[in-house]
C-alpha positions as CSV (number, residue, x, y, z in Angstrom):
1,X,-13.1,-2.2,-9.1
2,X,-16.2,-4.7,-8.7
3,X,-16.0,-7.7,-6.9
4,X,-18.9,-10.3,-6.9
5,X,-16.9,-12.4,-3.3
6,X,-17.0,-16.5,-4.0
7,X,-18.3,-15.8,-7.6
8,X,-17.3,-18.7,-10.0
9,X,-16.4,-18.6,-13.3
10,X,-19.4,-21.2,-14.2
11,X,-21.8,-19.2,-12.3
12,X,-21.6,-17.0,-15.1
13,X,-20.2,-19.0,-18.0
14,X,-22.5,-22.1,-17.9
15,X,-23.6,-22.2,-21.2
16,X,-26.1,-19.4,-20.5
17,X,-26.1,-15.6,-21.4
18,X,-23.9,-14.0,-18.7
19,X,-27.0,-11.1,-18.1
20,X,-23.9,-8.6,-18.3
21,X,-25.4,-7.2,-22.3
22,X,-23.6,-4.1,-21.6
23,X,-20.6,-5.3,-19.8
24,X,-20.0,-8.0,-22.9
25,X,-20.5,-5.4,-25.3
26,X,-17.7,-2.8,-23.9
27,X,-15.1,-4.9,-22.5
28,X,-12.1,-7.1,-22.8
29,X,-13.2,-10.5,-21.0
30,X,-10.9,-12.7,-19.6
31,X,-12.1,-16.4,-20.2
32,X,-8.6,-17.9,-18.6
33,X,-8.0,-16.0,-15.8
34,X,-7.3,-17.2,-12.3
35,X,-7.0,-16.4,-8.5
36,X,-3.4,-16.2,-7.0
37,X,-5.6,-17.5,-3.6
38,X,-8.5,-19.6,-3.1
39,X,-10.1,-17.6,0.5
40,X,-11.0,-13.8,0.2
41,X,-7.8,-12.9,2.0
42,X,-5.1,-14.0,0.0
43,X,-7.1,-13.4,-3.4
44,X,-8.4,-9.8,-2.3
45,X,-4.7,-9.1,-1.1
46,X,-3.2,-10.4,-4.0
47,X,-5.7,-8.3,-6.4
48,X,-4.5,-5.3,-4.2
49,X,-0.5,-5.6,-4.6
50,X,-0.2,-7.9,-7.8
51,X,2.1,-10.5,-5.4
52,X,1.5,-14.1,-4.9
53,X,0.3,-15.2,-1.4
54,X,3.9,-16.0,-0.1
55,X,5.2,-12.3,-1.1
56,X,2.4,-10.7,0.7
57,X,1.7,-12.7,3.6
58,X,-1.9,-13.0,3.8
59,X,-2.6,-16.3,4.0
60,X,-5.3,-19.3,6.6
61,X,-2.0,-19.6,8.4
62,X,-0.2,-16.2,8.2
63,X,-3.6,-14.4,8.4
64,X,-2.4,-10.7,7.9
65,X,-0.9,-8.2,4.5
66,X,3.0,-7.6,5.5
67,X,3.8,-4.5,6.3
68,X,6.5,-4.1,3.2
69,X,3.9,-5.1,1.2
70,X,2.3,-2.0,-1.4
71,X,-1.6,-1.8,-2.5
72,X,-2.9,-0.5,-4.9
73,X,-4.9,2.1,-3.3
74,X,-1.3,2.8,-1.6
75,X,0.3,3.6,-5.1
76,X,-2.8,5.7,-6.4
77,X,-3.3,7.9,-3.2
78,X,0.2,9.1,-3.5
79,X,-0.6,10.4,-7.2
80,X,-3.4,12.5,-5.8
81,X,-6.5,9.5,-6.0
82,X,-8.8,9.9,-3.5
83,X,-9.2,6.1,-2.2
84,X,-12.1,4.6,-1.1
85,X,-13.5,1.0,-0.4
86,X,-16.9,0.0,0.1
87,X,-17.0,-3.3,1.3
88,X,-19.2,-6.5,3.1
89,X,-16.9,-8.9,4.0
90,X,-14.8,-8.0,6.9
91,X,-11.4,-10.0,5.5
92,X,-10.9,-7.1,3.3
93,X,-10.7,-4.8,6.2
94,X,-8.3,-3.5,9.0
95,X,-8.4,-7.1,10.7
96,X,-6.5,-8.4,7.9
97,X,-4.2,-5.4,6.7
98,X,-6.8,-4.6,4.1
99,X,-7.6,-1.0,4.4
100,X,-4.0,0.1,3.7
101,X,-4.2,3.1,1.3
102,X,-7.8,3.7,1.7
103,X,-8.7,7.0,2.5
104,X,-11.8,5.8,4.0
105,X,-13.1,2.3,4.4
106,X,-17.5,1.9,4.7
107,X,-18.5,-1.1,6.0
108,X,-21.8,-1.4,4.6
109,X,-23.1,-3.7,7.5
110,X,-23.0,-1.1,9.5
111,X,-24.9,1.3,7.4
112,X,-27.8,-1.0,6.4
113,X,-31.1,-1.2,7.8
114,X,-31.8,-5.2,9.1
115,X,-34.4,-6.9,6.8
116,X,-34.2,-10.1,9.3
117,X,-35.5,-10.2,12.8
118,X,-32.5,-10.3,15.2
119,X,-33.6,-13.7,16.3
120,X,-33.5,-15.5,13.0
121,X,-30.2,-13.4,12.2
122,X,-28.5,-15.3,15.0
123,X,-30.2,-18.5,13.9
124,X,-28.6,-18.5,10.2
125,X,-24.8,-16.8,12.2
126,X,-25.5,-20.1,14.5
127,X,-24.0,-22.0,11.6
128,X,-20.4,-19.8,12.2
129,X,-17.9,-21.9,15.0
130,X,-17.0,-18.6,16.9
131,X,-20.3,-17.3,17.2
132,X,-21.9,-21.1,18.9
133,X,-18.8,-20.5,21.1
134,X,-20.1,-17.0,22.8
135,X,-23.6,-18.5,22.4
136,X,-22.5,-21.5,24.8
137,X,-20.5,-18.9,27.3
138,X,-21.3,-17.0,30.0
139,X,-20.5,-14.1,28.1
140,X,-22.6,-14.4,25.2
141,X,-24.0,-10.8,25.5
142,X,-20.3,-9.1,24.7
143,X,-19.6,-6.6,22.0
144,X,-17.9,-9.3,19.8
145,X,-21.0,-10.7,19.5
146,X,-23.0,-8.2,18.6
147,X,-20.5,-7.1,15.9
148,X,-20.8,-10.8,14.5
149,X,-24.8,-9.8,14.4
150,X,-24.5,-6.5,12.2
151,X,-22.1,-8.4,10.1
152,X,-24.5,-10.6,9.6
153,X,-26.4,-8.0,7.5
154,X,-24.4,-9.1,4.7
155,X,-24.9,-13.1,5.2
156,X,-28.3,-12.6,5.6
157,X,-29.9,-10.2,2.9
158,X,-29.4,-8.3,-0.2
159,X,-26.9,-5.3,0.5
160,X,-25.1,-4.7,-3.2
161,X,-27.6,-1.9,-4.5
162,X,-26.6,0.2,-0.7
163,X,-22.9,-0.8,-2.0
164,X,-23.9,1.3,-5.2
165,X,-25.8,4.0,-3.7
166,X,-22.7,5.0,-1.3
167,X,-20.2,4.1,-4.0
168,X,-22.4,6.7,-6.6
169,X,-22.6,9.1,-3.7
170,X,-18.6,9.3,-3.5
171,X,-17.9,9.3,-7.1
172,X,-20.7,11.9,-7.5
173,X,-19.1,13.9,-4.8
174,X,-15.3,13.8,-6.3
175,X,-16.4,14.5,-9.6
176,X,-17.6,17.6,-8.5
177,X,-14.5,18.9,-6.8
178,X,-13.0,17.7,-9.8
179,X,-10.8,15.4,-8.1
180,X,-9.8,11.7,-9.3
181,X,-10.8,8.6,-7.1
182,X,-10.6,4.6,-7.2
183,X,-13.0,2.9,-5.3
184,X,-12.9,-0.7,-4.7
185,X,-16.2,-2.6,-4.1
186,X,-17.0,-6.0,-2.3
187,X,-20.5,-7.6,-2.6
188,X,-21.0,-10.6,-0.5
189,X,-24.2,-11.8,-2.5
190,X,-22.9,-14.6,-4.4
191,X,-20.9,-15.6,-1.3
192,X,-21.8,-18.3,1.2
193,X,-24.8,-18.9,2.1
194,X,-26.0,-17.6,-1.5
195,X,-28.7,-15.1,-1.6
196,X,-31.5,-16.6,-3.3
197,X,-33.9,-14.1,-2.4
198,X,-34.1,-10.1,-0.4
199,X,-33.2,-12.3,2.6
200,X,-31.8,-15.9,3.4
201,X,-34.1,-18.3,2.4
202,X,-34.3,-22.1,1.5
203,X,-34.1,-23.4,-2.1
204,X,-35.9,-27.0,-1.1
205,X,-39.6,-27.1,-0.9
206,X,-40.6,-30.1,1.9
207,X,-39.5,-30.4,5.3
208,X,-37.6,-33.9,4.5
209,X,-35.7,-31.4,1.3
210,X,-35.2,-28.3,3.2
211,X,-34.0,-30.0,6.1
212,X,-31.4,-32.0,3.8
213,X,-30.5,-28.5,2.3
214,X,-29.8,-26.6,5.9
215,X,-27.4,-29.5,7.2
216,X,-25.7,-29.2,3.6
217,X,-24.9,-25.7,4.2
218,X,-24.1,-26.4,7.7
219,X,-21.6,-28.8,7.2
220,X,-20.3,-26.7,3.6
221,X,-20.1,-23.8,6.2
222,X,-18.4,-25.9,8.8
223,X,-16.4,-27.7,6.3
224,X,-16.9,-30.3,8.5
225,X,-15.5,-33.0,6.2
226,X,-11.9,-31.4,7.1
227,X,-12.2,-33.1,10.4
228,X,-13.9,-36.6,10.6
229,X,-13.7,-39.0,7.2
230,X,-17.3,-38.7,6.7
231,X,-19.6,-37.8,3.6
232,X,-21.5,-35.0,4.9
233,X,-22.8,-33.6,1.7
234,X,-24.0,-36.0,-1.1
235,X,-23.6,-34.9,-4.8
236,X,-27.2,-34.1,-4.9
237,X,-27.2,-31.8,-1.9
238,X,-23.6,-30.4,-3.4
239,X,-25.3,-29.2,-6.5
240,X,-28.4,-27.8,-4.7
241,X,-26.0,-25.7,-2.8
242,X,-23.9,-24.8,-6.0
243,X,-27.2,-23.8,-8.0
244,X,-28.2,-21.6,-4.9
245,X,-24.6,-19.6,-6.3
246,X,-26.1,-19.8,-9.6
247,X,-29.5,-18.2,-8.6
248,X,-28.0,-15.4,-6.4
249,X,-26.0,-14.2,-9.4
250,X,-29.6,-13.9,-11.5
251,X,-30.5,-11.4,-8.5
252,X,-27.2,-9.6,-9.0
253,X,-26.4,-9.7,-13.1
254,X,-29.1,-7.1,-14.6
255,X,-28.5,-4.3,-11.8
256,X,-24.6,-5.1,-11.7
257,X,-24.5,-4.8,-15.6
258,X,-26.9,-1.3,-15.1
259,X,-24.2,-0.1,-12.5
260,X,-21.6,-0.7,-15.1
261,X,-23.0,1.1,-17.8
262,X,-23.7,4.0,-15.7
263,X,-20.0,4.2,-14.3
264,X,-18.8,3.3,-17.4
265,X,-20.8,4.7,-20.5
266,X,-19.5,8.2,-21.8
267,X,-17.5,8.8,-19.2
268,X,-13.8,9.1,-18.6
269,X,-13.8,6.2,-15.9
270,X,-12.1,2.4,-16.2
271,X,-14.3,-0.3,-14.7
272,X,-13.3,-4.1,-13.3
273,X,-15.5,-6.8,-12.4
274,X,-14.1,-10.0,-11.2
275,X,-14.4,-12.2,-8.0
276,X,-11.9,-12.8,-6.3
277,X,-11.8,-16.3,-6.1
278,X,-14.9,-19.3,-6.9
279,X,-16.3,-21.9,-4.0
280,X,-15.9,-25.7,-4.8
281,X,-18.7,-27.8,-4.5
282,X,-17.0,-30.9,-4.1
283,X,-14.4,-30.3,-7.0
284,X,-11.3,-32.2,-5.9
285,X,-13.3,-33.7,-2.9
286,X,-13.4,-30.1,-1.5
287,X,-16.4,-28.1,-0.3
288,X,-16.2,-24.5,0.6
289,X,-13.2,-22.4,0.0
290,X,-10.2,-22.0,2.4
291,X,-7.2,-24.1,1.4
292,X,-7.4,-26.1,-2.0
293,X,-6.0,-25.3,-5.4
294,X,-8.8,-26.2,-8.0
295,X,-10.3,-24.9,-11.6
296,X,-13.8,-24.1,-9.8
297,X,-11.4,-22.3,-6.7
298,X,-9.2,-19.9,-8.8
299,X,-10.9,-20.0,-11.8
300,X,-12.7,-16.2,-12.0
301,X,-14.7,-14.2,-14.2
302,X,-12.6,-11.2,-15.2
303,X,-14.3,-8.0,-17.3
304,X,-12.1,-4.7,-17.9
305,X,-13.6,-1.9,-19.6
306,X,-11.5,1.1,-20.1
307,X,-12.1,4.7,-22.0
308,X,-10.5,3.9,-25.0
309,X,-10.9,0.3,-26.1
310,X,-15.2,0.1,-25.7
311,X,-15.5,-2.5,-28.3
312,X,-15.8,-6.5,-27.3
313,X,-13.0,-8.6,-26.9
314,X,-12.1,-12.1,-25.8
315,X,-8.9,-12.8,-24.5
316,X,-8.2,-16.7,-24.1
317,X,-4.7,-16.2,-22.8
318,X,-4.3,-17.9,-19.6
319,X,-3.7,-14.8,-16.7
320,X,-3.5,-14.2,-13.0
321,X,-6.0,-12.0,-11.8
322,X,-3.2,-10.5,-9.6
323,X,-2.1,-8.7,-12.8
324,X,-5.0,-6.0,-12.4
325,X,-3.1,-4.0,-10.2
326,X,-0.3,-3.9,-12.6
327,X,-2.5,-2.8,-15.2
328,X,-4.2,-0.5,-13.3
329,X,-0.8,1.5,-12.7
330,X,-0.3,0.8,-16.4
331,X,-3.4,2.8,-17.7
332,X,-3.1,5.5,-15.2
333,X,0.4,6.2,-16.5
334,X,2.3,4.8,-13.2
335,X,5.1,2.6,-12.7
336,X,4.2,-0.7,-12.7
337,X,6.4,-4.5,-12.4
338,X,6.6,-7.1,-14.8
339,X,3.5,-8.5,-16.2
340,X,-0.3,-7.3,-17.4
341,X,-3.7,-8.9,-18.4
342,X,-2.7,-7.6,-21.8
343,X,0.7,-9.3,-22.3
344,X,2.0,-12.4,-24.1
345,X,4.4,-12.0,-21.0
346,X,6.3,-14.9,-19.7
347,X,6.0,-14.5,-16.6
348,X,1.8,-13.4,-16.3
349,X,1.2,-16.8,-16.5
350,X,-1.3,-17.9,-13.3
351,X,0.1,-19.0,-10.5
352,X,-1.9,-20.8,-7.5
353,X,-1.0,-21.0,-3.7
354,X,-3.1,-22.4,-0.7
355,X,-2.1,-23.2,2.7
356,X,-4.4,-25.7,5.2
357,X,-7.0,-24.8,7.4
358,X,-7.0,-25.2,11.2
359,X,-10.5,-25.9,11.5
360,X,-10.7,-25.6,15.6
361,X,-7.4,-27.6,16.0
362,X,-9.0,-30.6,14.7
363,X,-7.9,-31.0,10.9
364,X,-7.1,-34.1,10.5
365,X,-3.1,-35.1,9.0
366,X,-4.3,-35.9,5.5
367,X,-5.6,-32.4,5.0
368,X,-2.6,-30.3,5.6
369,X,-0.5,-28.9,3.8
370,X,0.1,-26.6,1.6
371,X,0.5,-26.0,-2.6
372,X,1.5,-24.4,-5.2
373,X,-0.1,-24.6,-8.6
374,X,1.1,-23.1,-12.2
375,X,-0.3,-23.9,-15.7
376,X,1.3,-25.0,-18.8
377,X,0.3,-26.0,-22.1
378,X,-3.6,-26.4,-20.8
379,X,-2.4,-28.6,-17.8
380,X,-2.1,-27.9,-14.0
381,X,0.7,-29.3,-12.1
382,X,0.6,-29.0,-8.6
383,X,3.3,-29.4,-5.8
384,X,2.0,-30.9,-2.2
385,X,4.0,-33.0,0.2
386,X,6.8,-32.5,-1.7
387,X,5.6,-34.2,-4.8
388,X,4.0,-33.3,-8.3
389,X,0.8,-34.0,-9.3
390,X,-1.4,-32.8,-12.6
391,X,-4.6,-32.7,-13.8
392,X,-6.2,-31.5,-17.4
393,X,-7.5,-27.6,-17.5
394,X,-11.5,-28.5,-17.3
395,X,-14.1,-26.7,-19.9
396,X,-17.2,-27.8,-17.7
397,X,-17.4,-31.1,-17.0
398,X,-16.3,-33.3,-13.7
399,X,-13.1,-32.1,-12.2
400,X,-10.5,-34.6,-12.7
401,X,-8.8,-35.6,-9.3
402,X,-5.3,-34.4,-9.3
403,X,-2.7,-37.6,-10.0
404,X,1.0,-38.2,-9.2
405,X,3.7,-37.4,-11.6
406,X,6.3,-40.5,-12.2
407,X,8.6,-40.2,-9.0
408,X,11.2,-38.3,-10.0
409,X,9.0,-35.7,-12.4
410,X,9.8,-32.2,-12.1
411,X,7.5,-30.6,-15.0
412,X,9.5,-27.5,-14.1
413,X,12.4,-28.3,-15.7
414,X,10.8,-31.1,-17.7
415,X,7.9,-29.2,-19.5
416,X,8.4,-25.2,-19.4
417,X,10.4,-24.6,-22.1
418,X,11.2,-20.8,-21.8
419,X,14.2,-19.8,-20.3
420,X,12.5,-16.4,-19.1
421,X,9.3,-18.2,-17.5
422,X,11.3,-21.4,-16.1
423,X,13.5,-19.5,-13.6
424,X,10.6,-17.3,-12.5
425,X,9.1,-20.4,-12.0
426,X,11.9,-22.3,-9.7
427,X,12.4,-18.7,-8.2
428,X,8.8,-18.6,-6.7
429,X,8.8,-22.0,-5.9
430,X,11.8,-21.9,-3.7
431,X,10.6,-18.7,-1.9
432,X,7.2,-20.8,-1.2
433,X,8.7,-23.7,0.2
434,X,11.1,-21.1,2.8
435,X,7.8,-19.6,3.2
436,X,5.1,-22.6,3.9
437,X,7.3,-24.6,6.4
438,X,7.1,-22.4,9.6
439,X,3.5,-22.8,8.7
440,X,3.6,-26.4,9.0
441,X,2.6,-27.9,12.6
């Protein structure tokens, strides 16, 4: 299991050729699936125990998997899988919950060699609110600190072929003893700040440019917008930033679609790709990730390529992306719930959540709350402040701004038709609203 971290769905489906040949030759894509979360944590722990963010916990607020809560690697480890995950983004880790049912977690920042000097490393990790904190201290030589630096391997260079190498090494290793494995991969490369090159590098050429380019990415980064009504990124620095996402997956695509084919190509093994959620670039007024429901946020390239089914396929059914794990279980002959990629199902229908941001206690009141999203008949209706708003499913163009329903709306009731898929519906709504008020201020 693949995932490209931040990846949008129009970073690879833009009109272009995806540079996966292999991948779209041998798989089943997904060209309607979405993100239960919009933030690694909630999406990563919703790809790892097929719930929604208020089952599982994991949320901006909440911050950590519940303990009652069952991965993936969880359910496969006790059918004899080794477990494995190879990651570069510390929110999929022990901080968060993450590494239940792992056998072994690499943290591949930790194993890399530094292309950066460790000067300009702390320059670009300057940009991050906790590490200008320690900076300004009197402590700014602490552990903490110098964790935030190794970690910064990953913001700062190229790490995914490492990722490979180790992940190879492991496979290589278990296929040898004969023994069965799932091994779950994070590559931080199309994440914030977008690699663009070996290492972190401007896109802009001129001082005047490149200096309009590295306060966009500050303020994206510090989502600074959240906490003073102020334009800090213009549409025209928005879309540099957004074609930096768009240039670090032409770095990625033609080894990522090589890895595939080698894990994948006359052997016995099933291979995902996905991200686990996409980055907004001023969709819905929103910059960066975090806490808003949007089709650039949850909308997420999805590729599964089994043993048995090798021939292309294009499934247009709308689908959670949370649905891997059931279909996971599924193929290796496991118990699973209700609901795969591969079902007409009622209730596999996506479903969105996101809860608000603290940004250093000074969000301001507009910006928080919470939401949850489902689709219907190629609409999204969303619920915030207790009312409903919708907006039209997009195929490329402008995001339309999300507008209020007639007072007294409920598209619940009003516009899901199936008995089945209504009460799941009102169900999961009612548990999100018990759910999202303690996390209210």
């Amino acid at each position: 299991m693949i995932v490209a971290d931040s990846l949008r769905y129009d970073s690879i489906n833009n009109g272009l050729e995806s540079g996966l040949p292999y991948t779209e030759k041998h798989s089943a894509k997904f060209t309607e699936a979405r993100s239960a979360g919009c933030w690694t944590l909630p999406a990563t722990a919703s790809l790892f125990t097929g719930l929604l963010p208020h089952q599982h916990g994991a949320t901006s607020q909440s911050r950590k998997l519940n303990n009652e809560a069952t991965t993936l690697a969880e359910k496969l480890k006790a059918d004899g899988y080794k477990t494995y995950q190879v990651t570069a983004n510390v929110a999929t880790t022990e901080i968060f919950g993450l590494d239940k049912g792992f056998d072994e977690v690499h943290k591949i920042w930790s194993l890399v060699q530094p292309k950066f000097k460790k000067v300009l490393r702390l320059a670009v990790l300057a940009g991050k609110p906790r590490v200008r904190k320690m900076l300004l201290s009197k402590d700014k030589i602490v552990k903490e600190l110098s964790e935030d630096l190794t970690v910064g391997n990953c913001w700062v260079q190229n790490t995914f072929e490492d990722s490979f190498e180790l992940a190879r090494s492991i496979i290589r290793k278990n296929e040898n003893k004969n023994e069965k494995s799932f091994v779950f991969i994070n590559m931080m490369e199309a994440h914030f700040p977008y690699h663009i090159g070996p290492t972190f590098k401007l896109s802009q050429k001129g001082l005047r440019n490149k200096t309009k380019e590295i306060k966009g990415l500050y303020h994206m980064l510090n989502q600074s917008f959240l906490k003073k009504d102020k334009q800090y990124i213009r549409p025209e620095i928005a879309e540099i930033i957004k074609n930096r996402q768009h240039e670090s997956w032409k770095i990625l695509q033609t080894k990522l679609d090589q890895y595939i084919q080698e894990l994948h190509q006359d052997k016995n093994n099933l291979v995902v790709f996905c991200s686990d959620h996409g980055d907004n670039f001023g969709d819905q007024e929103w910059f960066y990730h975090f806490s808003n429901v949007t089709d650039a946020g949850n909308k997420v390239p999805l590729y599964w390529l089994d043993n048995e089914s090798k021939n292309a396929r294009i499934i247009t059914n709308p689908v959670s992306s949370r649905f891997i794990q059931n279909s996971i279980l599924k193929k290796c002959e496991l118990p699973y719930g209700e609901g795969t990629l591969f079902e007409e199902n009622q209730l596999n229908l996506p479903i969105l959540q996101s809860y608000w941001y603290n940004n250093s206690g000074k969000t301001m009141d507009k910006f928080i709350y919470n939401q949850f999203c489902f689709i219907q008949d190629n609409t999204r209706y969303v619920f915030k402040n207790n009312h409903w708003l919708s907006a039209p499913i997009t195929t490329g163009e402008i995001e339309p701004i999300f507008k209020p329903l007639s007072i007294g709306t409920d598209p619940i009731n009003e516009f899901v038709f199936d008995a089945e898929r209504k009460a799941m519906l009102l169900k999961n709504l009612a548990e999100f609203n018990h759910f999202q008020k303690k996390w209210l201020p």
